[in-house]
N, C-alpha and C positions, 0 to 999 in steps of 0.2 A: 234576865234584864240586860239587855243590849248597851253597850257602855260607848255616851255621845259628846262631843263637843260643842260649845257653843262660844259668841262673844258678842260684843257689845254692839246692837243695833246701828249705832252711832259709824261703825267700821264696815262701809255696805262691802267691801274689799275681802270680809277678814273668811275664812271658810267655814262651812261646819262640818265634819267626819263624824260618823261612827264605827264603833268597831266589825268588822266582815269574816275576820278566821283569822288564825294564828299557822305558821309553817315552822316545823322544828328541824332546824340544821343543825350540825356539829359546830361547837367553836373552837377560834385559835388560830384561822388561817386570818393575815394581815389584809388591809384594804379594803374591806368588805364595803360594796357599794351597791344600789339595785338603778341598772341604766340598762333604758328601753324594757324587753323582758326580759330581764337576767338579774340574778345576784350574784355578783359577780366578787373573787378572792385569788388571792395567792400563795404562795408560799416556797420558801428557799429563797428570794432575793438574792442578787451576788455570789449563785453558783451556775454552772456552765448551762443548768436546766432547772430554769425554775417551773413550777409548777402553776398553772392558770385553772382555777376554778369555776363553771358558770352553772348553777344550778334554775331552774325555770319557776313557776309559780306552780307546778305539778308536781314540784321538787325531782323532776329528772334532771342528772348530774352526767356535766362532762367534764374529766380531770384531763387537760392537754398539756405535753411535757411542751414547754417552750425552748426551742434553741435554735442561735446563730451560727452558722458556719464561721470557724474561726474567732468565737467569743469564747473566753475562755473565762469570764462573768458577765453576767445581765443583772442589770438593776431597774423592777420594776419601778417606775417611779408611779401609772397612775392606769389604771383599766375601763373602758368604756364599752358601750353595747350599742348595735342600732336596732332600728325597730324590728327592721330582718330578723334577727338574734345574731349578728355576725360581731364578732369581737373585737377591739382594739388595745393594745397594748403600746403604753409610750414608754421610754426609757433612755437607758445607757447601754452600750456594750464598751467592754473592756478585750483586748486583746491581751498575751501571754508578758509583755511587755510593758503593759500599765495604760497603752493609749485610748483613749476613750471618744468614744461618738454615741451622739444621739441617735436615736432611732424611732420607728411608728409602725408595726406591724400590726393588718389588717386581715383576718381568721375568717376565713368563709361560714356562714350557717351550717353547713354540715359538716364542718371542723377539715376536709377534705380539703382545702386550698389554702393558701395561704402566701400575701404581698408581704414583703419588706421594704417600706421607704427608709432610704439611708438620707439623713435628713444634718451631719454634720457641714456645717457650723451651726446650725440653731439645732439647740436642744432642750426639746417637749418638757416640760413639766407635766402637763394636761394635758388629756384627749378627751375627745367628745365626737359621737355621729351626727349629726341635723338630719331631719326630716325630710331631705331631699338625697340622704345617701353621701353625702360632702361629709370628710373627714378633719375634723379641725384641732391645730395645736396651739396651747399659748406658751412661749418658753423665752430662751434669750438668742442670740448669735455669738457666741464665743469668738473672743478676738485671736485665739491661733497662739497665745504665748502664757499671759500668767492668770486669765481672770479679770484682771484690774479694769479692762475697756470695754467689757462686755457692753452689750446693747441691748437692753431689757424691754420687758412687755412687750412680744413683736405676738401678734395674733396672724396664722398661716393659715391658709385651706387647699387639701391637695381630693385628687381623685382618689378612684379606690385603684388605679394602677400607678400609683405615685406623683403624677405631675402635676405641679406647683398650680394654683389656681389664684391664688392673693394672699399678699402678705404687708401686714398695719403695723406700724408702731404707734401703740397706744400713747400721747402725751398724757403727762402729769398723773398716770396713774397713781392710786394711792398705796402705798405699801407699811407694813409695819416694822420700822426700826428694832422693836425686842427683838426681830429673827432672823431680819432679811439686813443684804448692804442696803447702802444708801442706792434708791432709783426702783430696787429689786421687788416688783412688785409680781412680778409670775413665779420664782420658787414658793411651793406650798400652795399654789392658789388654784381656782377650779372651775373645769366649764362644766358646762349644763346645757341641756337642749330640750327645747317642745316643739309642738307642731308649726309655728311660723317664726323661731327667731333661735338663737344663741344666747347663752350668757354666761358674762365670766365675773368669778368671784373672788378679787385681789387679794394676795398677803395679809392686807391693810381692810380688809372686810368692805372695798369698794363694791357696788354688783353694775357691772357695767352690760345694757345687752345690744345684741347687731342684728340686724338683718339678716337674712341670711345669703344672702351676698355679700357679704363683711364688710357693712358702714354699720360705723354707730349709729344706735336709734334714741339712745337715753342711758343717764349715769346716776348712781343713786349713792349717797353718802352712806355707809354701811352700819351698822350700831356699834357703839363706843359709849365706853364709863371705864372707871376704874374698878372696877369689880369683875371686867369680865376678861379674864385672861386667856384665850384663846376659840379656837371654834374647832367642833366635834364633827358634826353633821349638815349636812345640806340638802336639798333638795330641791327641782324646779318642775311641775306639773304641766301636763301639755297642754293646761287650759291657763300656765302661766303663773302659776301661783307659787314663789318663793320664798321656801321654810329654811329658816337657820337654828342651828346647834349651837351655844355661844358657851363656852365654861365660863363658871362663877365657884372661883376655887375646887370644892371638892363635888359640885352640883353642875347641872346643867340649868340653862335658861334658853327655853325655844322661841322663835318669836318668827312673825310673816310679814311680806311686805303687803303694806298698805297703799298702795299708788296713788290711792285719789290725796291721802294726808302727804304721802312720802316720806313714811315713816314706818320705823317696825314696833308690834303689837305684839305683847306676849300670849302665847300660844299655847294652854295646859291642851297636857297628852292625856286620854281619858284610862286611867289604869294607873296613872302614874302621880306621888305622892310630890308635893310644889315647897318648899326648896326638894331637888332629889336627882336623881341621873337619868338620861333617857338617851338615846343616842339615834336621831334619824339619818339614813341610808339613802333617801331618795325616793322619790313615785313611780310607780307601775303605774303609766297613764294618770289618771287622777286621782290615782289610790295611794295615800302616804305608808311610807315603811318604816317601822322604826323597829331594831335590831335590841336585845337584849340576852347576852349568854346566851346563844344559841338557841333564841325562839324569835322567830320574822314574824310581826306583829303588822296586820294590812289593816288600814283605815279608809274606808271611802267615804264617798262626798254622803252627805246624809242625805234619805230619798232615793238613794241611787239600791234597785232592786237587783242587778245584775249578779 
């Protein structure tokens, strides 16, 4: 018996998945995301070679040592994939001395090549590929002394040989006070990509999405209550469809945006018992992924024969 999703007629918006096959990976490596075709981890953080993980939906595995000349740590902060399968990694590098810069390096599909944008004074939180092969970061501009004047929310887009293509400062973004300073709404926050657009999903559980020439197109007030204390998982499908992971203490609460309400809908996982934990990783195309101790669980649209 094939195990399905459904909801309420009323949400013409809201999806329905069933379940497609299950993929058994190892757990334990940090990050774990599934963008473009890759599931993508790391592990070692904050040593001179951390380790980047991408495994495929055939489960072929490539472990690529990542290092800086002259970094003497790398602090992954966030991994992305484009449709190619080419990799992105944004972060920090630390020299022997303690100095720190941002960075965005972009991994050829056959792991064979490999750009370094040195991208100090703005430093990535987020990376993301677009459908057009544009590389995009959301992070801050560091002011060169203590922190204190930083410039937050700046949304970047570079080539894949580093040079600069547009750069937004997002006003009045929304940010969450328990984590972030005041202003800070890119640390912790997350982009996502489909086939005609970007979106970024603030501190503050704003989901803001652009063009893909980087204007904004539309701002969405994020879900809030007091019960929900943080967010786990995300996701955004290339037919656009936007699944959050929201914690409610020891449980999860999944939920989709509804655009024509503008609102989010709660979303049960077909397998998975309601209060309970579930953790989604992201879409292979219109296929939802949700990760549990090392079993990648694929949901597709229902109907869909492929």
């Amino acid at each position: 018996m094939s195990r399905c999703l459904a909801t309420s007629a009323a949400a013409q918006e809201i999806p329905v998945f069933e379940h497609e096959r299950d993929m058994y990976v190892s757990p334990g490596q940090s990050g774990s995301i599934w963008s473009g075709p890759l599931l993508l981890r790391y592990e070692d953080t904050m040593t001179d070679s951390p380790l980047v993980e991408a495994i495929d939906r055939d489960l072929n595995r490539d472990r690529i040592p990542f290092e800086i000349p002259g970094a003497s740590k790398i602090q992954i902060l966030r991994l992305g994939a484009g449709a190619d399968g080419s990799i992105l990694v944004g972060g920090n590098a630390f020299s022997r001395d303690s100095r720190r810069a941002g960075f965005i390096a972009w991994i050829t599909p056959d792991r064979k090549g490999r750009t370094l944008i040195q991208t100090e004074p703005f430093r990535p939180q987020t990376v993301v590929m677009s459908s057009d092969g544009v590389i995009w970061a959301a992070g801050h501009l560091w002011d060169g002394v203590d922190g204190r004047h930083n410039t937050f929310n700046i949304i970047r887009r570079y080539d894949k040989t580093g040079i600069l293509l547009s750069t937004l400062n997002v006003k009045n973004a929304i940010c969450d006070p328990r984590l972030m300073g005041d202003g800070d709404a890119d640390s912790a926050s997350r982009l996502l990509a489909s086939k005609d657009r970007v979106g970024w999903l603030t501190s503050g559980y704003e989901y803001i999405e652009f063009s893909l020439d980087g204007e904004i197109r539309d701002r969405f007030a994020g879900p809030h209550g007091p019960e929900i204390t943080g967010l786990s998982g995300w996701g955004m499908s290339q037919d656009n469809q936007i699944v959050l992971d929201m914690e409610k203490g020891s449980n999860s609460y999944v939920v989709v945006l509804d655009r024509r309400t503008r609102t989010w809908i709660p979303l049960p996982i077909p397998g998975h018992k309601t209060p309970g934990w579930v953790q989604i990783i992201g879409f292979d195309g219109t296929t939802l992924i949700v990760f549990d101790q090392g079993t990648v669980e694929r949901y597709k649209p229902a109907g869909n024969t492929r």
